[in-house]
N, C-alpha and C positions, 0 to 999 in steps of 0.2 A: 483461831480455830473456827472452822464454819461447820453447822451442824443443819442437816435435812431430816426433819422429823415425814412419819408417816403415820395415818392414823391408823388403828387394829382396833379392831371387836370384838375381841374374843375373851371373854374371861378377863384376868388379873390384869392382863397386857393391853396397858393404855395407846403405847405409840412403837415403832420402832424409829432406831436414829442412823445417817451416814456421818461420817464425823470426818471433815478433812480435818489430817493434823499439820499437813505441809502439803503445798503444793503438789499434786500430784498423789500423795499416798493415804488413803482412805480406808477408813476400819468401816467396815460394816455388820450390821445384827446386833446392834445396840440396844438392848430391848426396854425399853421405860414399864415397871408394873406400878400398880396399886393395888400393895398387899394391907389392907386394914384398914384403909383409909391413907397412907405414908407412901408416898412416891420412892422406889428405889431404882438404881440404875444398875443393870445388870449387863456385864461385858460379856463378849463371846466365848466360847469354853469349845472345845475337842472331845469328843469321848469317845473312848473305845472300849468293847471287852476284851479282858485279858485273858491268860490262860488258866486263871485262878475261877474263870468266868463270873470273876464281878466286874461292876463296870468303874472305870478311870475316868475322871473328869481332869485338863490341863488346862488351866486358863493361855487365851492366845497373848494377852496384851500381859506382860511384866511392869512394874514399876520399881526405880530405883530403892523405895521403901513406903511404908504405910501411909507416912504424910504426903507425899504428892499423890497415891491414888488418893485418896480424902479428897484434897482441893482438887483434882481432874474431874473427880465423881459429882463433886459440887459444884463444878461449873456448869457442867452436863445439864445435871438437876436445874439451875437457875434458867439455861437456857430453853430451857423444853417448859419450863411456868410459864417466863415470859409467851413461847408460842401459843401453849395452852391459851394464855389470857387472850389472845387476839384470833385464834383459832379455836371459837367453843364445839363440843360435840357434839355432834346432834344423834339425837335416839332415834331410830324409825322402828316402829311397831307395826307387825303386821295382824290385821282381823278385822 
């Protein structure tokens, strides 16, 4: 799995990621936050309004079950520390 982080400024949202899973087919909008201090990795989701007019979220990516996203979501995680570590952020301030 090869994963291209990007860095973001904004608020909660640390990085976003491209994640090839194979050859050729690529997820993208992988969003890295830091909600409270705790890195979470947040996959893409769909949302629509309905006719009920609330809003529907579907996540894009399925897993087979709980335990493989865990260890996918952990990989994620491990791989975007390591960039972090060798990729520090820099703050710019401006005044």
């Amino acid at each position: 799995m090869k994963i291209r982080f990007k860095d973001v400024s904004s608020g909660i949202v640390e990085a976003r990621a491209v994640i090839e899973v194979i050859p050729g087919l690529y997820i993208n909008e992988v969003t890295i936050l830091n909600k409270d201090g705790e890195i979470i990795i947040e996959l893409p989701q769909k949302s629509f309004r309905g006719k009920d007019d609330r809003m529907h979220y579907l996540n894009v990516l399925t897993f087979e079950n709980d335990n493989k996203e865990t260890i996918w979501l952990m990989e994620v995680k491990e791989e975007y520390l390591a960039w972090r570590k060798n990729n520090k952020k820099v703050l710019v301030y401006e005044g």
